[in-house]
Structures are given as C-alpha cells and as structure tokens.
N, CA, C and O atoms as a GROMACS GRO file, in nm:
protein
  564
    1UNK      N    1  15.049  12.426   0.069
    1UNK     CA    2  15.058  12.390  -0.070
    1UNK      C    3  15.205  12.364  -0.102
    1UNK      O    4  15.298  12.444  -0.087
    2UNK      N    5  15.210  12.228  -0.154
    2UNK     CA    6  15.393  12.194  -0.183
    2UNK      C    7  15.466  12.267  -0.353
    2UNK      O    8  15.420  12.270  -0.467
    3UNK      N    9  15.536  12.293  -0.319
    3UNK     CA   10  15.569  12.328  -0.461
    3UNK      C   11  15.555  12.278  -0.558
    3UNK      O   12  15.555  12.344  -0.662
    4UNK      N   13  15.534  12.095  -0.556
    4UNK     CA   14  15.466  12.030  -0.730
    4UNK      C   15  15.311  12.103  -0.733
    4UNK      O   16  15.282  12.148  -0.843
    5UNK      N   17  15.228  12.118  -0.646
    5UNK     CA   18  15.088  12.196  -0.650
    5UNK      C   19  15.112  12.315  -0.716
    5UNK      O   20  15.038  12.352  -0.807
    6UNK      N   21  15.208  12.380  -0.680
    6UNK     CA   22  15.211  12.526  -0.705
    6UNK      C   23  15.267  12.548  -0.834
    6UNK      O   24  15.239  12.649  -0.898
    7UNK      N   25  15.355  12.448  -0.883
    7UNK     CA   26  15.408  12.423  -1.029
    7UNK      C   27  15.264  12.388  -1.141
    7UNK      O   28  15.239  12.432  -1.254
    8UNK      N   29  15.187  12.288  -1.047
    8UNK     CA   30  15.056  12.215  -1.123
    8UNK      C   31  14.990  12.335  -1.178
    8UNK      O   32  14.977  12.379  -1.292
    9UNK      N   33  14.944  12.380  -1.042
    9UNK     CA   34  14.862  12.531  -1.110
    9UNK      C   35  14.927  12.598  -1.210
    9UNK      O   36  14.898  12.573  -1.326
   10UNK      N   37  15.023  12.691  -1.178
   10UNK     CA   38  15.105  12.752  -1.296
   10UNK      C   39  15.091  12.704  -1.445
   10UNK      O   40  15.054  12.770  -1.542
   11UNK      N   41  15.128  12.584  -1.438
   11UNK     CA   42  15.144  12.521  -1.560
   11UNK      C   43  14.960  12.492  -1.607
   11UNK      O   44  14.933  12.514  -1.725
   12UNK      N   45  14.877  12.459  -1.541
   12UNK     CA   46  14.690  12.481  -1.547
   12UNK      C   47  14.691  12.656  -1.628
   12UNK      O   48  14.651  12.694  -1.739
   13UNK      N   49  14.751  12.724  -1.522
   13UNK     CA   50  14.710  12.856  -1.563
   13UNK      C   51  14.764  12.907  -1.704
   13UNK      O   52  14.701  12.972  -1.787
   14UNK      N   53  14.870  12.871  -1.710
   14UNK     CA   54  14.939  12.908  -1.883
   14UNK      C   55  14.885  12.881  -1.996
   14UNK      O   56  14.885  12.932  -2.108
   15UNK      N   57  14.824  12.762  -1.931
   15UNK     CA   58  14.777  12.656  -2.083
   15UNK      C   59  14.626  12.725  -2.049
   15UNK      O   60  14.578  12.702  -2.160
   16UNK      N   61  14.567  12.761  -2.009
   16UNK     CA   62  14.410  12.835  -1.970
   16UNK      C   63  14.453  13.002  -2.045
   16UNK      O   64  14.400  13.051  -2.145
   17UNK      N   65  14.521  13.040  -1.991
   17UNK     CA   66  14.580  13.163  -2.085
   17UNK      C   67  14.638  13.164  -2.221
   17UNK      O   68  14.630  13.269  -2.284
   18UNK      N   69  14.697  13.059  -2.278
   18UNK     CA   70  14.704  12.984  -2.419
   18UNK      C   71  14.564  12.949  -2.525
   18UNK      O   72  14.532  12.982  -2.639
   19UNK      N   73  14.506  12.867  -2.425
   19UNK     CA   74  14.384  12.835  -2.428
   19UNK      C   75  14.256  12.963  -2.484
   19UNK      O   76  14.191  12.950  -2.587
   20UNK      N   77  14.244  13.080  -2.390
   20UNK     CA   78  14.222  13.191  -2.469
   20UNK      C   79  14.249  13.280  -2.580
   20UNK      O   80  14.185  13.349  -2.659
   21UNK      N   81  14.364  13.253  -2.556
   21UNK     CA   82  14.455  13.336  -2.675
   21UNK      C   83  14.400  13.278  -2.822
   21UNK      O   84  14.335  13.326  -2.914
   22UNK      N   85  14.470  13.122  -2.788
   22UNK     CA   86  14.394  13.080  -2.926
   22UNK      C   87  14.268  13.116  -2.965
   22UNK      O   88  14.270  13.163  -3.079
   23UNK      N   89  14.126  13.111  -2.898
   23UNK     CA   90  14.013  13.173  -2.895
   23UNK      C   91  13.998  13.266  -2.940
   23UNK      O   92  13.913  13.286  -3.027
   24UNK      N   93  14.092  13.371  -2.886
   24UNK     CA   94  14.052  13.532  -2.908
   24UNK      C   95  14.082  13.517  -3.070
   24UNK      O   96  14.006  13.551  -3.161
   25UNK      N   97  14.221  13.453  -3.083
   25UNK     CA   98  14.294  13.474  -3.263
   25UNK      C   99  14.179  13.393  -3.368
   25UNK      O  100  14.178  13.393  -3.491
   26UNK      N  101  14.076  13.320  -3.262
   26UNK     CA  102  13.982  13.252  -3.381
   26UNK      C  103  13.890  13.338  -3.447
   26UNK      O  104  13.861  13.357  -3.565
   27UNK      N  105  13.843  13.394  -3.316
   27UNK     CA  106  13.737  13.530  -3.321
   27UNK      C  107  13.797  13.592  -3.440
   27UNK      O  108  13.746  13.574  -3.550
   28UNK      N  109  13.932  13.682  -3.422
   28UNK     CA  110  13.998  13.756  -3.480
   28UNK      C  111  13.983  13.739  -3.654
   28UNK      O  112  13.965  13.833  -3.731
   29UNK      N  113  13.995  13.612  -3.687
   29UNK     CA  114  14.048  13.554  -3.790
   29UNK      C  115  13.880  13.540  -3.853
   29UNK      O  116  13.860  13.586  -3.965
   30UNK      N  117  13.770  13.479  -3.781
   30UNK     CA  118  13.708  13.480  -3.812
   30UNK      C  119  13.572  13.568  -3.878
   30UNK      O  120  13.487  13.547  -3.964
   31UNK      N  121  13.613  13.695  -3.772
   31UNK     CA  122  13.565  13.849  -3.798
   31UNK      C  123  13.626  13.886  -3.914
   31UNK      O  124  13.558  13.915  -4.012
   32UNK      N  125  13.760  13.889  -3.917
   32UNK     CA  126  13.869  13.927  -4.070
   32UNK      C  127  13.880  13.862  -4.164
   32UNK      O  128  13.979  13.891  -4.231
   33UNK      N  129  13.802  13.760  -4.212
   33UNK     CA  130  13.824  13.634  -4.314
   33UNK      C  131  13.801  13.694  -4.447
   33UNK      O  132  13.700  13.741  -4.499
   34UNK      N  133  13.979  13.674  -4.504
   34UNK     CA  134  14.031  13.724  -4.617
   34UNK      C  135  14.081  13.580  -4.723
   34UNK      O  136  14.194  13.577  -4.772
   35UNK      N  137  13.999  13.491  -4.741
   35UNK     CA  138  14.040  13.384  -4.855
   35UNK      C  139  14.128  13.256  -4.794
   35UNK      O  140  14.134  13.241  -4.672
   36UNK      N  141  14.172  13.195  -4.855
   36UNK     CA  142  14.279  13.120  -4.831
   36UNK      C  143  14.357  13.096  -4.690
   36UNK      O  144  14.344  13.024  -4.591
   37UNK      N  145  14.420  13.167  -4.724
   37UNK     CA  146  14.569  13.222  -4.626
   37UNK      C  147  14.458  13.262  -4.492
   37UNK      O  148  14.491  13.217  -4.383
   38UNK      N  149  14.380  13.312  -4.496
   38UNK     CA  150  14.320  13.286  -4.344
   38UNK      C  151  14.234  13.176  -4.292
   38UNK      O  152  14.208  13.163  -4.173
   39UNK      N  153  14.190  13.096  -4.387
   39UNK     CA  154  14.148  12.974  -4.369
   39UNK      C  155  14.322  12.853  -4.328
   39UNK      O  156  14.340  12.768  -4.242
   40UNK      N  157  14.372  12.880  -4.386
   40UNK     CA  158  14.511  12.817  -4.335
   40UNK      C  159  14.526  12.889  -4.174
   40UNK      O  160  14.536  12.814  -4.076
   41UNK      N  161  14.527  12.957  -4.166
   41UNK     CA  162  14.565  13.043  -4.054
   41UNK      C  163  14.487  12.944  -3.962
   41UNK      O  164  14.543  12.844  -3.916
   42UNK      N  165  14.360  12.974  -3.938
   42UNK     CA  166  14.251  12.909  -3.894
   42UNK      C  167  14.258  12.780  -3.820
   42UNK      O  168  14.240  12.738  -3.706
   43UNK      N  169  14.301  12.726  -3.971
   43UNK     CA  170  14.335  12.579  -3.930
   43UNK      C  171  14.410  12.556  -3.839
   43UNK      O  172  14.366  12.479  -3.754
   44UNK      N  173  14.521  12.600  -3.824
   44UNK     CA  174  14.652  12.600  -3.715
   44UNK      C  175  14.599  12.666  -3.621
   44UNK      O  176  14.637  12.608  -3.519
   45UNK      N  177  14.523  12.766  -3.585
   45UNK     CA  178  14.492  12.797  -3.471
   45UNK      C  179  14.364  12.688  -3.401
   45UNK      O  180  14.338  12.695  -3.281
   46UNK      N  181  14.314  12.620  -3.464
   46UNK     CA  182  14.240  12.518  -3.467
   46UNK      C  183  14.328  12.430  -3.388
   46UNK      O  184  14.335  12.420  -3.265
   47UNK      N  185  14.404  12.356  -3.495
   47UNK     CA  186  14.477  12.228  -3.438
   47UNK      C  187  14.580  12.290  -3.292
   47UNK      O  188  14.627  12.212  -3.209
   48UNK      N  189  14.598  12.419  -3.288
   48UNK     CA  190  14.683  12.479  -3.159
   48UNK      C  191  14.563  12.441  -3.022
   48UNK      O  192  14.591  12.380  -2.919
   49UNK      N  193  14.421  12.500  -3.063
   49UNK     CA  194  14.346  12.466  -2.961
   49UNK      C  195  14.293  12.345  -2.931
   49UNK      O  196  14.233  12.329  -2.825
   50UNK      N  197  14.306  12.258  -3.010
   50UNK     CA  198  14.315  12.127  -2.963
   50UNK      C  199  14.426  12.050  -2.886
   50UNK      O  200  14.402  11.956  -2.810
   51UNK      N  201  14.559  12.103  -2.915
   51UNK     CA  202  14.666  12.060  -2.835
   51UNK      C  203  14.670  12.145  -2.713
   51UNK      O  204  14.728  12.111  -2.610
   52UNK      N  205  14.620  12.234  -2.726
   52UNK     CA  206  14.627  12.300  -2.562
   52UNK      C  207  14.516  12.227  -2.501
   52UNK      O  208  14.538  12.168  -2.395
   53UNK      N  209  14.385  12.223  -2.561
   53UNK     CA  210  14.312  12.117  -2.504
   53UNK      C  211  14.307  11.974  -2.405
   53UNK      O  212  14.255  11.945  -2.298
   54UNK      N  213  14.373  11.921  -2.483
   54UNK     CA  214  14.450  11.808  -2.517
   54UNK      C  215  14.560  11.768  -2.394
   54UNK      O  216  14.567  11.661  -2.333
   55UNK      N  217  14.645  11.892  -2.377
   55UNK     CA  218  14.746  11.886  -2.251
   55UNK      C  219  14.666  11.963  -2.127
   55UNK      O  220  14.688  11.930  -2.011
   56UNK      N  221  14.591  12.046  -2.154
   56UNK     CA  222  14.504  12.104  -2.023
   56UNK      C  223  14.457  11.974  -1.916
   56UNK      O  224  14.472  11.955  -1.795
   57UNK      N  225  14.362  11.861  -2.084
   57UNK     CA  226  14.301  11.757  -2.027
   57UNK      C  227  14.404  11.670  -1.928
   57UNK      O  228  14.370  11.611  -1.825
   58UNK      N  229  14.535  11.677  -1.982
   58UNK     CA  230  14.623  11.593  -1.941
   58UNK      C  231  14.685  11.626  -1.756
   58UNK      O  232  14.725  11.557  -1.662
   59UNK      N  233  14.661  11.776  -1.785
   59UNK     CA  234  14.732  11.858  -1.637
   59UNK      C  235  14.661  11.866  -1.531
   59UNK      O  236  14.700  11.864  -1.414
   60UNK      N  237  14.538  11.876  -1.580
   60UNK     CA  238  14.448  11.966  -1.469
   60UNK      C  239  14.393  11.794  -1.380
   60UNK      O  240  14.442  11.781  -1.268
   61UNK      N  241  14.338  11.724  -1.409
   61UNK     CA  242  14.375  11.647  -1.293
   61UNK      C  243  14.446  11.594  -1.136
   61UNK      O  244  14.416  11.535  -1.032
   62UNK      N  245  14.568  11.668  -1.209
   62UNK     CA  246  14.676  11.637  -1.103
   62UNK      C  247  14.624  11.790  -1.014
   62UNK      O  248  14.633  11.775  -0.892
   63UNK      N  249  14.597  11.865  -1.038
   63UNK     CA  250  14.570  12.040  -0.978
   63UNK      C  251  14.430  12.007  -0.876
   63UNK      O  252  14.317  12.030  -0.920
   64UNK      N  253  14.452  11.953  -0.737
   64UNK     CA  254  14.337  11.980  -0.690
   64UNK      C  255  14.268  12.155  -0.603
   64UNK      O  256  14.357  12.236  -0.578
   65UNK      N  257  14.230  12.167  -0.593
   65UNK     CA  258  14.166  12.330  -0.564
   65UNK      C  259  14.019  12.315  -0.487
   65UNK      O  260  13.914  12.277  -0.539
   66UNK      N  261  14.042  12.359  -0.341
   66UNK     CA  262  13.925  12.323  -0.249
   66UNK      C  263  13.820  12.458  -0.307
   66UNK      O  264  13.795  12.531  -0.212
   67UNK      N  265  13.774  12.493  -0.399
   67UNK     CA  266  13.682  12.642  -0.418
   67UNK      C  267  13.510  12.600  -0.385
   67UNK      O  268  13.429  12.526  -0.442
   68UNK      N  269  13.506  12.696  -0.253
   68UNK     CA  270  13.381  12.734  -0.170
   68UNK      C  271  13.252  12.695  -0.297
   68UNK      O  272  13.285  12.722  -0.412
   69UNK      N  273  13.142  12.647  -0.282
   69UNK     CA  274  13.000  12.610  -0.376
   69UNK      C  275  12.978  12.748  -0.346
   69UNK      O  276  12.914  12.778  -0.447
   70UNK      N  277  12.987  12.871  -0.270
   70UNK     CA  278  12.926  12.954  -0.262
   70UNK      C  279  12.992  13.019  -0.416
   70UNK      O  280  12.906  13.030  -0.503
   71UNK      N  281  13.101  13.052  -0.446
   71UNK     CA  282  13.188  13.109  -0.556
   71UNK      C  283  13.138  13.045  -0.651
   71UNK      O  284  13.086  13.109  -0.742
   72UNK      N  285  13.140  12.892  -0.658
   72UNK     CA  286  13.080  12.848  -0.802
   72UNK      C  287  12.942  12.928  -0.817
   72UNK      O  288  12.913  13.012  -0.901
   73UNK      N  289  12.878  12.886  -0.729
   73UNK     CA  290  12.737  12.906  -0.779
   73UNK      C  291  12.744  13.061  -0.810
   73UNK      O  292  12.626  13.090  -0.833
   74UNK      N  293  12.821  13.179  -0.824
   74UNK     CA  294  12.845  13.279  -0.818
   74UNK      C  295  12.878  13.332  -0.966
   74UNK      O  296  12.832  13.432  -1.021
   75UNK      N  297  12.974  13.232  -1.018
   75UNK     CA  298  13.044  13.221  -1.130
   75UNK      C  299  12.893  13.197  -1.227
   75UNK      O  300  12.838  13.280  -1.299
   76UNK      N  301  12.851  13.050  -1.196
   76UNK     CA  302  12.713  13.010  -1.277
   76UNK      C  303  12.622  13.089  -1.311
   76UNK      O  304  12.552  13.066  -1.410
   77UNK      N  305  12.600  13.253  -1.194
   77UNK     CA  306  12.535  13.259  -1.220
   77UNK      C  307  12.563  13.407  -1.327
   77UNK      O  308  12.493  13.507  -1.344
   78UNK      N  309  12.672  13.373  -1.374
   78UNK     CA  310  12.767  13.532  -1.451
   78UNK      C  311  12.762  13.626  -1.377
   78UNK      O  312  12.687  13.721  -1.399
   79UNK      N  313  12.840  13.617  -1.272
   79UNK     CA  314  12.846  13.696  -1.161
   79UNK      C  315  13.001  13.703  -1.160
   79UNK      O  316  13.053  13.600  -1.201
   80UNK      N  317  13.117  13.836  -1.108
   80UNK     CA  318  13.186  13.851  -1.129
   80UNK      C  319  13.270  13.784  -1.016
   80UNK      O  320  13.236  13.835  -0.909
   81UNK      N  321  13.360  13.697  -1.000
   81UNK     CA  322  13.443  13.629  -0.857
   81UNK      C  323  13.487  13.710  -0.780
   81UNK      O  324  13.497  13.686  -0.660
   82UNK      N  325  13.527  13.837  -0.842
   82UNK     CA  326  13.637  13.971  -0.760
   82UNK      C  327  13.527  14.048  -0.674
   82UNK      O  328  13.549  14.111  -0.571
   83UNK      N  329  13.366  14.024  -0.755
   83UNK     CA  330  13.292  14.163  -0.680
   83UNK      C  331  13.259  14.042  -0.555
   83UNK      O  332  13.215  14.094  -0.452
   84UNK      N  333  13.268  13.952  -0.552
   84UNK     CA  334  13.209  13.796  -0.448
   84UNK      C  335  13.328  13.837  -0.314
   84UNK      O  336  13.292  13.857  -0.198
   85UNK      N  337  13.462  13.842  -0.359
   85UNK     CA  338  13.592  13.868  -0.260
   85UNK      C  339  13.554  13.952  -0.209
   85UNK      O  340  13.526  13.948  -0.089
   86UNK      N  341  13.535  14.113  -0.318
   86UNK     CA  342  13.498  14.233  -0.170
   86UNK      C  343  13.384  14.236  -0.123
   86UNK      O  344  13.366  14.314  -0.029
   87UNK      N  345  13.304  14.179  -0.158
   87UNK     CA  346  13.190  14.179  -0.040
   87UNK      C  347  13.174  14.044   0.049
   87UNK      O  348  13.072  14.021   0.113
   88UNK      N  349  13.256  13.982   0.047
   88UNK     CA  350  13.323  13.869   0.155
   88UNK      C  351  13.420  13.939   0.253
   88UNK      O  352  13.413  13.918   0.374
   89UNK      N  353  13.514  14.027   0.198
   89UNK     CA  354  13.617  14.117   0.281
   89UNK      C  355  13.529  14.236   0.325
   89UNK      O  356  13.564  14.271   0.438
   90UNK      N  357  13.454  14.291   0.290
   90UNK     CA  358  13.353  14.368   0.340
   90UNK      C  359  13.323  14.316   0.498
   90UNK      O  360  13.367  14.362   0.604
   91UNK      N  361  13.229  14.200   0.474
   91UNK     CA  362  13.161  14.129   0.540
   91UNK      C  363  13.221  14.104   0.620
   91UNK      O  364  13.164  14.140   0.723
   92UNK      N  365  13.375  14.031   0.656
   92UNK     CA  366  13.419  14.017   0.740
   92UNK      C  367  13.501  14.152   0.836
   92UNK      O  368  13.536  14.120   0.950
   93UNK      N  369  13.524  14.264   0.803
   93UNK     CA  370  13.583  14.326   0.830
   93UNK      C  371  13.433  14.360   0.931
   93UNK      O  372  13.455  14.354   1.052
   94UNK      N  373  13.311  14.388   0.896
   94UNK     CA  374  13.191  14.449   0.955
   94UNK      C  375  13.155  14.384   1.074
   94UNK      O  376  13.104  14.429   1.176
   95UNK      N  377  13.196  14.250   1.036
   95UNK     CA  378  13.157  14.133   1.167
   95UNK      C  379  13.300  14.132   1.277
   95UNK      O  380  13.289  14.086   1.391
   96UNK      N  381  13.428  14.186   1.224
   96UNK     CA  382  13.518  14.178   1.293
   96UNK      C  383  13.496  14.292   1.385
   96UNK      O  384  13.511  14.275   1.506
   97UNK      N  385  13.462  14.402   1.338
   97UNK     CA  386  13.446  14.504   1.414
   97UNK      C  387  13.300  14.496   1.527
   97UNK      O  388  13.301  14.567   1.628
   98UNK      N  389  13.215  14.433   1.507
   98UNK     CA  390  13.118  14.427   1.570
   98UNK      C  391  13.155  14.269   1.696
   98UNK      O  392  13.083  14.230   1.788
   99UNK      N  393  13.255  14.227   1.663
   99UNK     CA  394  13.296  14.144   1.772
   99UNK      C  395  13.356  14.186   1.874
   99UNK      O  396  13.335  14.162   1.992
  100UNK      N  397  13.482  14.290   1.795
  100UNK     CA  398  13.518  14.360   1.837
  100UNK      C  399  13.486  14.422   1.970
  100UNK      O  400  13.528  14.393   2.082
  101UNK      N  401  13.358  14.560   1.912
  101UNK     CA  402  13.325  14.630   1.980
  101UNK      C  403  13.215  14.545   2.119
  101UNK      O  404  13.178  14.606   2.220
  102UNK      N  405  13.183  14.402   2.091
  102UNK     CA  406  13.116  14.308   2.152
  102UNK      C  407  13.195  14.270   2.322
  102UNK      O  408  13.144  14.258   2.433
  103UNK      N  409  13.352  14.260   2.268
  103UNK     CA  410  13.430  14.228   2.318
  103UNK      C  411  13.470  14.283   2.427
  103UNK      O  412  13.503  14.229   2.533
  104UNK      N  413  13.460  14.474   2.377
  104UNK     CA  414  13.550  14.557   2.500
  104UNK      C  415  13.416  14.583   2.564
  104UNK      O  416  13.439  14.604   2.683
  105UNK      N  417  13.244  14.593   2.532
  105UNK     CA  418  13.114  14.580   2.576
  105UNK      C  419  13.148  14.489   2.681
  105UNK      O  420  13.114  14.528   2.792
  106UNK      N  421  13.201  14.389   2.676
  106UNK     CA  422  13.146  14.245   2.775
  106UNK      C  423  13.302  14.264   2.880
  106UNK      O  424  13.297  14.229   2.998
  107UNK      N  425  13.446  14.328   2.815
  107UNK     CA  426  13.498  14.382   2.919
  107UNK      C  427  13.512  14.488   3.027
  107UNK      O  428  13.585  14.501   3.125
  108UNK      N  429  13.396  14.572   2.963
  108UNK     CA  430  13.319  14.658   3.054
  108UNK      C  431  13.245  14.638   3.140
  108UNK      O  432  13.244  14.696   3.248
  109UNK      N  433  13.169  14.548   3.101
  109UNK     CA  434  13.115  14.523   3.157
  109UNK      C  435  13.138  14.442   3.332
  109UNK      O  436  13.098  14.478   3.442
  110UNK      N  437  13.214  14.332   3.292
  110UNK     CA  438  13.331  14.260   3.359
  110UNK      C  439  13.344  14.351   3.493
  110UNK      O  440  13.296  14.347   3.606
  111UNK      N  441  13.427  14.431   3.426
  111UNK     CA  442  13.499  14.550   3.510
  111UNK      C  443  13.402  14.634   3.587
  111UNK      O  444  13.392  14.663   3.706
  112UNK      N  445  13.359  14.653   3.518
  112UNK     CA  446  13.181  14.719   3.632
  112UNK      C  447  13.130  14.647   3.771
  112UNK      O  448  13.124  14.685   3.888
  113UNK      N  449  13.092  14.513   3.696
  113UNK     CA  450  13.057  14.434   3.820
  113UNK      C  451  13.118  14.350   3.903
  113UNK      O  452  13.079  14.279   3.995
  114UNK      N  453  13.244  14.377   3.843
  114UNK     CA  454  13.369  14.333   3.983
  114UNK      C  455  13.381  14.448   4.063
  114UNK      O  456  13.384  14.455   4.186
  115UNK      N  457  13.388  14.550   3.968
  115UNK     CA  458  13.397  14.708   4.060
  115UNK      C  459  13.277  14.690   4.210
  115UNK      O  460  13.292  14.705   4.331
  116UNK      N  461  13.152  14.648   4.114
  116UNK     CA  462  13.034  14.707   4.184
  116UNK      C  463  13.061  14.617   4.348
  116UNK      O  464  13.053  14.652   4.466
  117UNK      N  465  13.103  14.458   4.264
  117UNK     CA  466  13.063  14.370   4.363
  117UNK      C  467  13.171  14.353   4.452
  117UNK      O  468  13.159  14.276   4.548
  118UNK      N  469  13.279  14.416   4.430
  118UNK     CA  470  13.433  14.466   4.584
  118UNK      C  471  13.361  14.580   4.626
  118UNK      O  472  13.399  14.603   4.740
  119UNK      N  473  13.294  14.647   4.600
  119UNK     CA  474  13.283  14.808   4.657
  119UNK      C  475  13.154  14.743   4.784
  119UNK      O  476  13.168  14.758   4.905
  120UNK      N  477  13.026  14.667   4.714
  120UNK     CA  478  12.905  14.628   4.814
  120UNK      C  479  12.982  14.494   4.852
  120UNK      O  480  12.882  14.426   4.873
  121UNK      N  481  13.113  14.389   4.882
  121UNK     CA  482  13.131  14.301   4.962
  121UNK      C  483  13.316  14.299   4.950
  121UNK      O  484  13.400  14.225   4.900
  122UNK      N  485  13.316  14.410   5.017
  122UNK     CA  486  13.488  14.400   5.041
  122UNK      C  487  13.588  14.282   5.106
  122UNK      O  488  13.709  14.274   5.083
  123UNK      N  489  13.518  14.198   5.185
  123UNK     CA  490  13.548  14.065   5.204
  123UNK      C  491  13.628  14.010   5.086
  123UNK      O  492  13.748  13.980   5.087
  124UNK      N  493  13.510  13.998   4.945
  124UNK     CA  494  13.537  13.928   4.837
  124UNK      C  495  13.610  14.017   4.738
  124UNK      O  496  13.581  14.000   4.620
  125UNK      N  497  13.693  14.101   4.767
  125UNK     CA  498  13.771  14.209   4.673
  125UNK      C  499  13.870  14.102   4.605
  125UNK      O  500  13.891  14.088   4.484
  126UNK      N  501  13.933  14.019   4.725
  126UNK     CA  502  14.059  13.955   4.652
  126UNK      C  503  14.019  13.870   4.565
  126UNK      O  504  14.058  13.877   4.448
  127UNK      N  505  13.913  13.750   4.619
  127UNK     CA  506  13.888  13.636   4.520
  127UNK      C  507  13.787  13.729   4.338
  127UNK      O  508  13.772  13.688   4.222
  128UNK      N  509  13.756  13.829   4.395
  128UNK     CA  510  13.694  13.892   4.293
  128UNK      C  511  13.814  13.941   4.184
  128UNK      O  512  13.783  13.920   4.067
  129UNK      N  513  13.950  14.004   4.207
  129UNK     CA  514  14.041  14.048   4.122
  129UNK      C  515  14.127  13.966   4.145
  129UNK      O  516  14.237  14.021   4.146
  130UNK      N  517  14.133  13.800   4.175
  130UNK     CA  518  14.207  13.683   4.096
  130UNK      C  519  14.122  13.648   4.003
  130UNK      O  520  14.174  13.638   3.892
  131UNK      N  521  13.988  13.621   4.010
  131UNK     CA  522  13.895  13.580   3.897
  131UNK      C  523  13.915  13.678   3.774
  131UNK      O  524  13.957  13.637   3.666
  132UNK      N  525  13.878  13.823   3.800
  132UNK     CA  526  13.914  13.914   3.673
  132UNK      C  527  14.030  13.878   3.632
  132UNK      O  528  14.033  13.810   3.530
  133UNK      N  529  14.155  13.915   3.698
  133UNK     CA  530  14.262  13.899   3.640
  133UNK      C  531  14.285  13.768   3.557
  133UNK      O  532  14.320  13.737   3.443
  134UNK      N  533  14.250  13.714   3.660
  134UNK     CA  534  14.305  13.519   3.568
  134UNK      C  535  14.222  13.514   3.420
  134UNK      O  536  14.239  13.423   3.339
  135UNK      N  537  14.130  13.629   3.399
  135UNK     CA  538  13.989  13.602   3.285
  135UNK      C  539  14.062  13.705   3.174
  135UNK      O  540  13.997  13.722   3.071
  136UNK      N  541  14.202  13.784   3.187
  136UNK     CA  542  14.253  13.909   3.148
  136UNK      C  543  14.166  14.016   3.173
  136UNK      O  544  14.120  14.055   3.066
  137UNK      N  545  14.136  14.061   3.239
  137UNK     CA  546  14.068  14.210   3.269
  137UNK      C  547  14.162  14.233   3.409
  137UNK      O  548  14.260  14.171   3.451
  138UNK      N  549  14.081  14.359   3.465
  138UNK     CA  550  14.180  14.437   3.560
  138UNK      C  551  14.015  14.517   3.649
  138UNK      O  552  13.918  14.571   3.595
  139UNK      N  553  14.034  14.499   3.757
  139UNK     CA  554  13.924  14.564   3.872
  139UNK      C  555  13.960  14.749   3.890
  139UNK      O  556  14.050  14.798   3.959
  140UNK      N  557  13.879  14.808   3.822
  140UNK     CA  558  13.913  14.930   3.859
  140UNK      C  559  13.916  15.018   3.963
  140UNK      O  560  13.803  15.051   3.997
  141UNK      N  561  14.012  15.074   4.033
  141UNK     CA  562  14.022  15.114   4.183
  141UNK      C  563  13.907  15.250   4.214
  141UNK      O  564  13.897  15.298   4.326
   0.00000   0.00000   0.00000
C-alpha cells in the first residue's frame, strides 16, 4: 500500500467519523428539541452532513479496499466484523497447529522407516540417509 492509499483511507476514515458525529448531534438535537435555536442548530448540522456527504462522495472512489464477500456478507447480516477476525484467528491458529502436529507425525514417521529399512537392508543405509537428509530429516542410529 503506497502512501497516497494510506493518506486516501485516512482522509475516507475522518470524514466517516465526521459523518457520524454529525448523526449522533442530529439524534441529540432531535431527542432535545427546545424551539427555535435548535431547529437552527439542526439546520447546520444538516447542511454539515451534507458536505461531509458530499466530499466522502468525492474521496472514497479514489480508496480501493480488496474486503473478503465472506466479511461483507457478515456485516449484512448485523453481525459484528471483530467477532468474524477472532474466529478467523481462532481458526487458523487450530489448523496451524494440526499441520503442525501433521508435520512432525509424517517426520516420524520418515525416520522410522528409514530406521526400519537400513536396519532390514544395510546395503541401502547410505542411499537411504542421503534421501532423508536431502528431504531435511536425520536416520536415527
């Protein structure tokens, strides 16, 4: 990501955080509506959310963002994005470990039947622990 991207976003994200703000002060104003002077109020927070609007429309174009259909459809379905991450980091940590443990399984294995197969054809000891070795494993004595 080049730094005009990383500026793009920033500047997406401010005006999205602006963007609320105004919102929240509409709510605010609108829950508290005291005459006049908060109908003025109103208004300007009005015409504020249209100019943040307005320049959002203008920014966010340039901001492209590759985000997974799995996350949207996540979002759609009022589902929280953060609880989607840890059980993605969950998930991978469970599958890392089960590769893992897959891994030193199948280098055991390795090591077994090079063991087995120098011990029943000592002839083939050497070409048997260049093959292990060259594969990273080690023939146990």
């Amino acid at each position: 990501m080049s730094a005009s991207d990383f500026g793009a976003i920033t500047s997406v994200e401010r005006q999205l955080k602006d963007i609320v703000q105004t919102l929240y002060n509409l709510i605010i104003q609108a829950y508290d509506h005291h005459g006049a002077k908060t109908q003025e109020a109103m208004k300007r927070e009005v015409q504020s959310l249209i100019q943040n609007l307005v320049r959002l429309s203008e920014t966010a174009p340039s901001v492209h963002l590759d985000i997974p259909p799995e996350v949207t459809n996540y979002v759609e379905s009022s589902r929280n994005p953060d609880i989607y991450t840890r059980e993605f980091v969950e998930l991978v940590q469970r599958t890392n470990q089960m590769l893992k443990g897959r891994g030193e399984a199948y280098r055991f294995l390795q090591e077994q039947i090079a063991w087995q197969l120098s011990s029943a054809v000592p002839e083939l000891k050497a070409d048997v622990v260049r093959v292990v070795e060259a594969s990273g494993g080690r023939v146990p004595t």
